[in-house]
C-alpha positions as CSV (number, residue, x, y, z in Angstrom):
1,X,0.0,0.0,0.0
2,X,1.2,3.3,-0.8
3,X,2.9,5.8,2.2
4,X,-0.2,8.4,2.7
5,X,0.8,11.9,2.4
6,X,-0.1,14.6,4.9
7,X,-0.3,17.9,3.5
8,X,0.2,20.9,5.9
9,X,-1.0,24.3,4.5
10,X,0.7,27.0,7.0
11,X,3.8,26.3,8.9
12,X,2.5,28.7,11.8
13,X,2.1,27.3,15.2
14,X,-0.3,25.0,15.0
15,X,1.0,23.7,11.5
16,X,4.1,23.2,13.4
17,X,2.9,21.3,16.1
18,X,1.0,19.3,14.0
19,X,3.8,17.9,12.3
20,X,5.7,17.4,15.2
21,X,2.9,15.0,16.2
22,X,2.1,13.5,13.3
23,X,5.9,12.5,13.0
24,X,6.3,10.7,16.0
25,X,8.3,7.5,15.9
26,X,6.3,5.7,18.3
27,X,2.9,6.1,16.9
28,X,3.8,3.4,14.1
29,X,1.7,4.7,11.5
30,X,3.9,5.1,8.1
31,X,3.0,8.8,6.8
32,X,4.7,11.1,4.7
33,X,4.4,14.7,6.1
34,X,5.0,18.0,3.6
35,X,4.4,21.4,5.2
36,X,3.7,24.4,3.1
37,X,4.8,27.5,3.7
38,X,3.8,30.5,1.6
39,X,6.0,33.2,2.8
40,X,10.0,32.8,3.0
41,X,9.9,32.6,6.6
42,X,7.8,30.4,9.0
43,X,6.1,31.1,12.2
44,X,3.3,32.7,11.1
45,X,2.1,34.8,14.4
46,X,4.8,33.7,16.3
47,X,7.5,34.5,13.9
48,X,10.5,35.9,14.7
49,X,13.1,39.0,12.8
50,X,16.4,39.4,12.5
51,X,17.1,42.7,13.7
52,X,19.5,45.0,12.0
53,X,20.3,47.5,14.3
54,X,21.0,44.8,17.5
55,X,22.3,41.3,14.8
56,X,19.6,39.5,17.5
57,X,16.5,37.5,16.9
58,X,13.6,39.5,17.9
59,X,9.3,38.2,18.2
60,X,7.2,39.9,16.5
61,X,5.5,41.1,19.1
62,X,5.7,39.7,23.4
63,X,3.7,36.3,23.5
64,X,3.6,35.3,27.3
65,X,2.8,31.7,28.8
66,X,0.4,30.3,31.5
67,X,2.1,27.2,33.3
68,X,-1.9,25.3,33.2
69,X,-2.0,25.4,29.4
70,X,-0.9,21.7,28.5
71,X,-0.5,21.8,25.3
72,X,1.8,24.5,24.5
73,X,4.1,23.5,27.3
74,X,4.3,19.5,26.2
75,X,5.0,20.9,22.8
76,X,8.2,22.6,24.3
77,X,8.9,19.6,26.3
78,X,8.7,17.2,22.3
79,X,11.7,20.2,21.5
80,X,13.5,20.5,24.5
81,X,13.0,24.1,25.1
82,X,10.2,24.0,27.9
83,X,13.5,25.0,30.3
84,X,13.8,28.4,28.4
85,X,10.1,29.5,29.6
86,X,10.6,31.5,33.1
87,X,7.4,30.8,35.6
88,X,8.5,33.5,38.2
89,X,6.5,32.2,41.7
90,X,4.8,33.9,43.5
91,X,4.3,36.3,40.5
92,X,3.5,40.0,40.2
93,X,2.6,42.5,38.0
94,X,3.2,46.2,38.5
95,X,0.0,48.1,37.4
96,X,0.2,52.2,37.2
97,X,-2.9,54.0,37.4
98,X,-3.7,57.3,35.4
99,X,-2.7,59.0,38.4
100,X,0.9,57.4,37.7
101,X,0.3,55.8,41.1
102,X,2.0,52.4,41.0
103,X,-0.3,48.9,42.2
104,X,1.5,45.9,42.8
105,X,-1.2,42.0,41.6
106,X,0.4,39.6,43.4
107,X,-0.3,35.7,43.5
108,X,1.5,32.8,45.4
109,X,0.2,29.9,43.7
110,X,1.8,27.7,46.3
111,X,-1.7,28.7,48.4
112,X,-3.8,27.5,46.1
113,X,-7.1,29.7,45.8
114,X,-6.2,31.3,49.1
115,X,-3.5,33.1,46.7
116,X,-5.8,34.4,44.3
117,X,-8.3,35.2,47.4
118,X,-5.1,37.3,49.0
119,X,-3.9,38.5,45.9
120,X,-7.1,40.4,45.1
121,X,-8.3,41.4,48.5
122,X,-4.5,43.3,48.8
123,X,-4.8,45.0,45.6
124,X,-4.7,48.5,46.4
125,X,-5.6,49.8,42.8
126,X,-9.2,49.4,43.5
127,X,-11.5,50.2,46.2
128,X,-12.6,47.5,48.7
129,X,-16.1,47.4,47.2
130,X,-15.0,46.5,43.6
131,X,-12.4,44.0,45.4
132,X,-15.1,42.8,47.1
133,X,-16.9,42.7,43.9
134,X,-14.5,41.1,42.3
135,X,-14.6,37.6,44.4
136,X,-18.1,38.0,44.3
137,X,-17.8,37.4,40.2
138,X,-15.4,34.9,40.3
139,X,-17.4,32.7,43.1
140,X,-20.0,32.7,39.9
141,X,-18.0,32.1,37.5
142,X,-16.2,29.1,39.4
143,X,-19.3,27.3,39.8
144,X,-19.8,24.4,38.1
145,X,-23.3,25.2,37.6
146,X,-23.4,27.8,34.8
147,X,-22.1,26.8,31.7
148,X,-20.4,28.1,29.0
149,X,-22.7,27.7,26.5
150,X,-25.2,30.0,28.2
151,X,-23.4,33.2,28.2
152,X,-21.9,33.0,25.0
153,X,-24.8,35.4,23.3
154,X,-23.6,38.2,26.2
155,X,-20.7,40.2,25.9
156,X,-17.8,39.7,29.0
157,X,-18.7,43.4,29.7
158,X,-22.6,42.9,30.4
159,X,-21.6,39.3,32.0
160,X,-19.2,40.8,34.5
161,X,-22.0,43.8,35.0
162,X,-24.6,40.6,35.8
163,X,-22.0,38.6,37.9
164,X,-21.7,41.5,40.4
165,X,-18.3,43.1,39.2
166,X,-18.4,46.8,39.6
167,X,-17.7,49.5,36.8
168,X,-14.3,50.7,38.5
169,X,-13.1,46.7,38.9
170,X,-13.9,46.2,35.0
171,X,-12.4,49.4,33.9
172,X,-9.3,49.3,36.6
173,X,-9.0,45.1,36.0
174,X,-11.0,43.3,33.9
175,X,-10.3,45.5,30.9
176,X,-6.8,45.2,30.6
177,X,-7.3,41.4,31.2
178,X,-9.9,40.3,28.5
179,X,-8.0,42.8,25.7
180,X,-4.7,41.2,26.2
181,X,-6.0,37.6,27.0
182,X,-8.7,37.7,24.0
183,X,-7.2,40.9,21.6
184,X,-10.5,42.8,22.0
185,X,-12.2,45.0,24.1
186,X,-14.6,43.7,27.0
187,X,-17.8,44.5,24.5
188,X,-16.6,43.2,21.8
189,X,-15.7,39.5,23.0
190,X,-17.8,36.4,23.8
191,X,-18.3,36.1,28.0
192,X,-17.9,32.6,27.3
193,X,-14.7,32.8,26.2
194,X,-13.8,35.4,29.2
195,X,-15.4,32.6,31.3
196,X,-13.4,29.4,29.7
197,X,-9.8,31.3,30.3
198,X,-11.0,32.2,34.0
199,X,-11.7,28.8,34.9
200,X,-8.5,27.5,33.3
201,X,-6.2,29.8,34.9
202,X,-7.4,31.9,37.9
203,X,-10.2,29.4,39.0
204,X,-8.6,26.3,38.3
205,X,-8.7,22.9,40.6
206,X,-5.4,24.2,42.3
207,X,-5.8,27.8,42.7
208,X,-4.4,30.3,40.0
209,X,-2.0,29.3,37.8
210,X,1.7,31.1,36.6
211,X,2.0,33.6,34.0
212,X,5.6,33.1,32.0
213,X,7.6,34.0,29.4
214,X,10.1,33.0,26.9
215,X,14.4,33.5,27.9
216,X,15.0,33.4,24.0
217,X,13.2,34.4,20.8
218,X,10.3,32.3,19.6
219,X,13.1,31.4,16.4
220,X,15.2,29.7,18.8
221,X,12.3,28.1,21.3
222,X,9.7,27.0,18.3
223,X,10.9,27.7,15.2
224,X,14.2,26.0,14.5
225,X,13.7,23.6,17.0
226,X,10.1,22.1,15.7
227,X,11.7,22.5,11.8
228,X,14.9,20.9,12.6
229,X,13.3,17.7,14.6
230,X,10.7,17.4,11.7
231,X,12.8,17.5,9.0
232,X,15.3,14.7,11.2
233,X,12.7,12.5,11.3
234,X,12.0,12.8,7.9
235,X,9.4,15.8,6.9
236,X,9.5,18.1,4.6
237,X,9.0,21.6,4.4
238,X,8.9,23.8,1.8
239,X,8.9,27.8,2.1
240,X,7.7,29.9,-1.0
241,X,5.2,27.3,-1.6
242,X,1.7,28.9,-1.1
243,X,-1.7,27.5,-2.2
244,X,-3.5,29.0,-5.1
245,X,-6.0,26.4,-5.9
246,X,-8.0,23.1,-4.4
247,X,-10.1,21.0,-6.7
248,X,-12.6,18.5,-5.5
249,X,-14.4,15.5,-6.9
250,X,-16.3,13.3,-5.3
251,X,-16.2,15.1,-2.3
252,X,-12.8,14.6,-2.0
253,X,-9.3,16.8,-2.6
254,X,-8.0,15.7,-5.9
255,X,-5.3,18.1,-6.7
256,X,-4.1,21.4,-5.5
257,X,-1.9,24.2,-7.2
258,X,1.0,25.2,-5.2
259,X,2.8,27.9,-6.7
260,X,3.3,27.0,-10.5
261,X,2.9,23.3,-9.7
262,X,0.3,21.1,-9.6
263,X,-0.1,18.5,-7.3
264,X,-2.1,15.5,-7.4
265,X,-3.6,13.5,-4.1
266,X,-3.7,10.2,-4.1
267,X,-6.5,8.3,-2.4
268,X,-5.2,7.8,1.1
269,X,-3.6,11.6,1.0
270,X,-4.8,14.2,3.4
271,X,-4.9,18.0,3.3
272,X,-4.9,19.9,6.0
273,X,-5.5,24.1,6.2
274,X,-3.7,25.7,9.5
275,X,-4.5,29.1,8.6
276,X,-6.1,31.7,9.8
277,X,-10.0,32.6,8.4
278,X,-8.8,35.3,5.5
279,X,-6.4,32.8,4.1
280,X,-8.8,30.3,4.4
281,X,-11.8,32.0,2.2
282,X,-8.9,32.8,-0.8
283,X,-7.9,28.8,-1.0
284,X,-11.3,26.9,-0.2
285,X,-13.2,25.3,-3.3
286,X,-15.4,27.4,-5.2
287,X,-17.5,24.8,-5.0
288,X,-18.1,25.2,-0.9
289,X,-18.6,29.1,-1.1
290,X,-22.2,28.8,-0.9
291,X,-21.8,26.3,1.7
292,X,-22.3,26.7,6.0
293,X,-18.7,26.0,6.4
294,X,-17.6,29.1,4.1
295,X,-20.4,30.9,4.9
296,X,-19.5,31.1,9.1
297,X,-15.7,31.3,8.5
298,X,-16.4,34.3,6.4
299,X,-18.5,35.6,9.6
300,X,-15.3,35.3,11.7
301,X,-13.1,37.0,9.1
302,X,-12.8,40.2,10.8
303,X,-9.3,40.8,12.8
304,X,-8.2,42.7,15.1
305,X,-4.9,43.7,15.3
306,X,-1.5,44.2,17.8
307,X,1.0,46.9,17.7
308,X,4.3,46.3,18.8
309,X,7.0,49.2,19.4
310,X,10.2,48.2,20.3
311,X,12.8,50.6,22.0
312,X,16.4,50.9,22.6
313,X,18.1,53.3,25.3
314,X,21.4,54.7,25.3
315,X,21.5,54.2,29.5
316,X,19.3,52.3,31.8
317,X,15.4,52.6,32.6
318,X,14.9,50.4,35.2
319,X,11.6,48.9,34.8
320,X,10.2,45.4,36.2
321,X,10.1,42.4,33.8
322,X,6.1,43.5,32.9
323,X,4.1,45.8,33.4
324,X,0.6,47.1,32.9
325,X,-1.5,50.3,32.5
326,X,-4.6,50.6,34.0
327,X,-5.6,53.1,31.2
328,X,-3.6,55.3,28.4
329,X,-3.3,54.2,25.1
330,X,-0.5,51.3,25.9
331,X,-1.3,48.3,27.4
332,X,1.7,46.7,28.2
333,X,5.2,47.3,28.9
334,X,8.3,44.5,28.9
335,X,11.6,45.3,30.0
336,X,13.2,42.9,27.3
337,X,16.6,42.8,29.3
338,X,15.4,41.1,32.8
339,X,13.1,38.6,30.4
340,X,16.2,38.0,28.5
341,X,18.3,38.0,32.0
342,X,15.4,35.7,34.0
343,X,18.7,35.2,36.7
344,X,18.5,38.1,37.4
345,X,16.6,39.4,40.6
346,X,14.1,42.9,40.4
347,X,15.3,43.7,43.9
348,X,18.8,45.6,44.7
349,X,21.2,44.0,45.6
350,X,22.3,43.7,49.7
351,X,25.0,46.4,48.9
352,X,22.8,48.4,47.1
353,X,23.8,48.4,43.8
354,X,21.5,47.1,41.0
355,X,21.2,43.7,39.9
356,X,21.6,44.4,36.2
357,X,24.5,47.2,36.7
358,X,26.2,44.2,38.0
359,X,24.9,41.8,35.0
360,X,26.7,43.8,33.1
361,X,30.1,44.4,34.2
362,X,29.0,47.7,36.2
363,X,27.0,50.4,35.9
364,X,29.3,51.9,33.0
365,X,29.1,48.4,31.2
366,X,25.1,48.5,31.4
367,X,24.6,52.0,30.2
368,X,27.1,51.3,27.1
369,X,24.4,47.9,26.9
370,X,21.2,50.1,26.9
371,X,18.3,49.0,27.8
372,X,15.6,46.9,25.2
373,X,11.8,47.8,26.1
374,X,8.9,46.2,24.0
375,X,5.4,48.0,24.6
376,X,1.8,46.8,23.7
377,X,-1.0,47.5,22.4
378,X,-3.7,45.0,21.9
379,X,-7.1,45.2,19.9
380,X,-6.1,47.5,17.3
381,X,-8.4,48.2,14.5
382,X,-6.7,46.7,11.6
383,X,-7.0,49.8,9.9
384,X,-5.2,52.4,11.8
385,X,-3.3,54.6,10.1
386,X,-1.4,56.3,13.0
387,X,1.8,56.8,12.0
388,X,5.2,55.2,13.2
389,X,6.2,58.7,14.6
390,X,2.9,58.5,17.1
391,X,3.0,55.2,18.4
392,X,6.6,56.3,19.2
393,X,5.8,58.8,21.0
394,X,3.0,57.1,22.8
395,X,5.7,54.7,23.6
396,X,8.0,57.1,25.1
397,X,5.7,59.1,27.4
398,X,4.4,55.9,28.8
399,X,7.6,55.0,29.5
400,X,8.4,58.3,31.4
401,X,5.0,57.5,33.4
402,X,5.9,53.9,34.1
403,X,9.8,55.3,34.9
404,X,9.4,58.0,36.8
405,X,12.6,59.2,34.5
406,X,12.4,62.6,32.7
407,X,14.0,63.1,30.4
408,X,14.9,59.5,29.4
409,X,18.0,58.1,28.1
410,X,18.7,58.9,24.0
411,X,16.6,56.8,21.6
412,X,19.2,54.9,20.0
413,X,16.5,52.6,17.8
414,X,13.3,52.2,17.3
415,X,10.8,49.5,15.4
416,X,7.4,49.5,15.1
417,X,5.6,46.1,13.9
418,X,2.1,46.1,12.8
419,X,0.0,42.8,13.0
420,X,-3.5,44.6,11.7
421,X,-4.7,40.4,11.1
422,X,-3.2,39.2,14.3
423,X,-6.4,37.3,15.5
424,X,-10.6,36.8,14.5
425,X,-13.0,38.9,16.1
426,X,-14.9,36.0,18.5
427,X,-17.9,38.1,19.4
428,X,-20.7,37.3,21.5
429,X,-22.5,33.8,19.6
430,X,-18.9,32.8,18.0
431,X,-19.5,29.3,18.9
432,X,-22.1,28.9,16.2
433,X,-19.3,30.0,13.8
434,X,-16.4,28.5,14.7
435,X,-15.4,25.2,12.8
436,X,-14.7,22.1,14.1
437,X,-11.6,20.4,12.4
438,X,-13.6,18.3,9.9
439,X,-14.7,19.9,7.0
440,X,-17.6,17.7,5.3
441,X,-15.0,16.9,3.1
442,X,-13.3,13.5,3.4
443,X,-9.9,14.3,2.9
444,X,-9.7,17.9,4.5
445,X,-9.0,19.2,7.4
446,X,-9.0,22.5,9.7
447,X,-6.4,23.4,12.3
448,X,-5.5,26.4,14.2
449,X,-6.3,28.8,16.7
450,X,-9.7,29.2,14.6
451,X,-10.8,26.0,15.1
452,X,-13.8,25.6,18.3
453,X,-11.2,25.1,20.9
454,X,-13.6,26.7,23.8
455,X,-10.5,29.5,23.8
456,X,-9.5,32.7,22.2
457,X,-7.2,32.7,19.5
458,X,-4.0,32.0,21.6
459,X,-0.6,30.0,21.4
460,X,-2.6,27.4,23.4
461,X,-5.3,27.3,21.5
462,X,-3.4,26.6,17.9
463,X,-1.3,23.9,19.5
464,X,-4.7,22.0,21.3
465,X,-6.5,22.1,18.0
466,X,-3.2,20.2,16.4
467,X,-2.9,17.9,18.8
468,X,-6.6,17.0,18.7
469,X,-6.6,16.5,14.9
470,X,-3.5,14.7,14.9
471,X,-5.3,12.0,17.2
472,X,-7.8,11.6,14.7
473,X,-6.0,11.3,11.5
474,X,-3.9,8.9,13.4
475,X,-6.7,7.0,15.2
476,X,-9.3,6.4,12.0
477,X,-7.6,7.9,9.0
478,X,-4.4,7.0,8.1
479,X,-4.1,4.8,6.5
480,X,-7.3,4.2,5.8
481,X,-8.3,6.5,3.0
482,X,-10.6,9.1,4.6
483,X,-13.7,8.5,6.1
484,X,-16.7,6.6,5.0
């Protein structure tokens, strides 16, 4: 019998991860695995640049990691670069007001829920009402008895308003943790997926879980790795190579055009799409346009983007690993050299000098180093047209808030990366829309952060729906032909 072929359309994360799993030695089943890449690099929204000014590998834009999302994190583990994600514990977050008044979250997951109980009740950014208010939502939203299903027609704004939160604990809180958890604003999203990330990370069985984030670039924790262990056991991948054309018969994939070559499917081949919902409507069949399928991925076609602006100081700005506005235009703020440093304390040292000064050879060796920040902002409209120049600027001042330091060091080098498609819109009812992995048709497949993983479009969310997929093709597929 003839070697089935896998297809992989999209060497993003998810197209990654699923050849990763597919490829496994010790699942027995005799597949030949090609990934597809249409543009020169892969990653997709995880990709990483070489930057010209520094010679370093740089993201994209900050991705950051919870320690309860399985998926991601046994991904790693298949590379070997789960050691190179930093869970800080107990772990805090430095939140500034717009009264530049600094608030310290703090959660010691070693209590359990007594942690999150502690870590909310001694957050001084909000009154003691909305605190108050705040454990009086999340004892709702713990409970086993309401169910996700039946608040996915409500926005997370109205379902927070209905679940006791106040209007100061969603504006002061909540806000800044739906947009950067789901990419939209609080009236925009689903409160089921608000609900689904709650009970998977701050309500979970043991208490809240650890935020992280990655000691290297995503080139050298996913990217090389995942490429170089495919292609060793075999795969192959090929860049340059996008999709311009799927023909069916018989309800079944029969040939596709990749670049100027067409390729023909054999009857135990598979195909499988990990992309996101625009690529998806240019490559689908004409002959499923009029179909549900089409018809509800072109419903969750709408993005919403992430601006990135990445900064390097002449001298030091000495700013924790993250932190967070509680309003202003930014969202988030990384100091790129303690994430790159995760040795490194945030406190001073015994003798009073800095932690990093001494990193660096002395205070004379750190200011000739500089200092890499990366700020955030999350749920852009994907068709802003501020300039470079503003974001900038934006950048700076909240860096003077957030430092305390005016004027700042010189501006050495700046970069500002636009991801206007960086993830769907999953509005209130986006469960009706979402796909499942099967298609209707019997020899293709959909993977990715899309795909109805009960989460927003997240790192965790691409690698879950691979793994899931890879199961089945494994399981009743291959190689067996496709389903009957």
């Amino acid at each position: 019998m003839t070697v089935p072929t896998v297809y992989i359309v999209g060497a993003g994360l998810s197209g990654m991860a699923l050849a990763e799993s597919l490829s496994r030695p010790e699942r027995g089943v005799p597949i030949r695995i090609v990934l597809l890449e249409g543009r020169p690099n892969p990653g997709g929204r995880v990709s990483s640049y070489r930057e010209t000014y520094t010679g370093q590998w740089v993201d994209n834009g900050q991705h950051l990691f919870m320690d309860v999302y399985s998926s991601m994190l046994s991904f790693l583990d298949r590379l070997g670069t789960r050691n190179r994600v930093v869970f800080p514990s107990p772990f805090s977050i430095e939140l500034l007001d717009g009264k530049d008044k600094s608030h310290i979250f703090r959660i010691d997951p070693k209590l359990g829920r007594i942690g999150g109980l502690l870590g909310v009740l001694s957050f001084s950014g909000l009154s003691l009402g909305s605190r108050l208010s705040m454990l009086k939502a999340g004892s709702r939203m713990s409970s086993g008895a309401l169910k996700e299903e039946t608040v996915d027609h409500l926005d997370a704004r109205t379902f927070l308003l209905q679940s006791g939160a106040t209007p100061e604990s969603i504006e002061r809180f909540w806000e800044l943790l739906i947009v950067s958890a789901t990419n939209l604003s609080s009236p925009d999203v689903s409160a089921a997926l608000l609900l689904r990330i709650l009970r998977e990370t701050l309500f979970g069985p043991r208490g809240s879980s650890l935020i992280g984030w990655s000691s290297v670039s995503h080139r050298e924790l996913v990217i090389d790795p995942a490429l170089t262990l495919f292609e060793r056991r075999g795969g192959e991948v090929r860049l340059k190579s996008a999709v311009a054309k799927i023909s069916l018969s018989d309800n079944r994939v029969r040939s596709m055009v990749v670049g100027d070559q067409e390729l023909n499917l054999s009857p135990n081949d598979h195909l499988v799409l990990a992309m996101p919902p625009w690529s998806l409507e240019k490559v689908l069949p004409i002959e499923m346009m009029d179909g549900e399928l089409c018809q509800n991925i072109m419903r969750i076609s709408f993005f919403s983007g992430i601006v990135s602006i990445h900064l390097w100081f002449s001298g030091p700005v000495d700013l924790p690993s993250i932190g967070g506005f509680m309003s202003g235009p930014i969202h988030w703020v990384f100091n790129k050299d303690r994430m790159l440093h995760p040795e490194i304390p945030e406190e001073k040292r015994p003798d009073g000098k800095n932690y990093l000064d001494v990193a660096y050879g002395g205070e004379e060796g750190r200011r000739s180093a500089g200092t890499f920040l990366s700020l955030t902002v999350s749920g852009v409209d994907g068709r802003d047209e501020t300039s470079d120049e503003e974001w900038v600027q934006r950048a700076l001042l909240a860096v003077e808030r957030f430092s305390g330091l005016h004027p700042l060091p010189d501006l050495l080098h700046h970069r500002v990366i636009r991801e206007r498609m960086s993830t769907p819109i999953l509005g209130p009812g986006q469960s009706l829309y979402r796909p499942s992995n099967q298609t209707g048709v019997s020899n293709m497949w959909l993977c990715g952060d899309t795909t109805d993983t009960g989460l927003p479009a997240t790192m965790e969310s691409a690698v879950r729906s691979a793994h899931v997929l890879a199961e089945i093709l494994v399981r009743g597929l291959l190689p067996g032909g496709g389903r009957k």
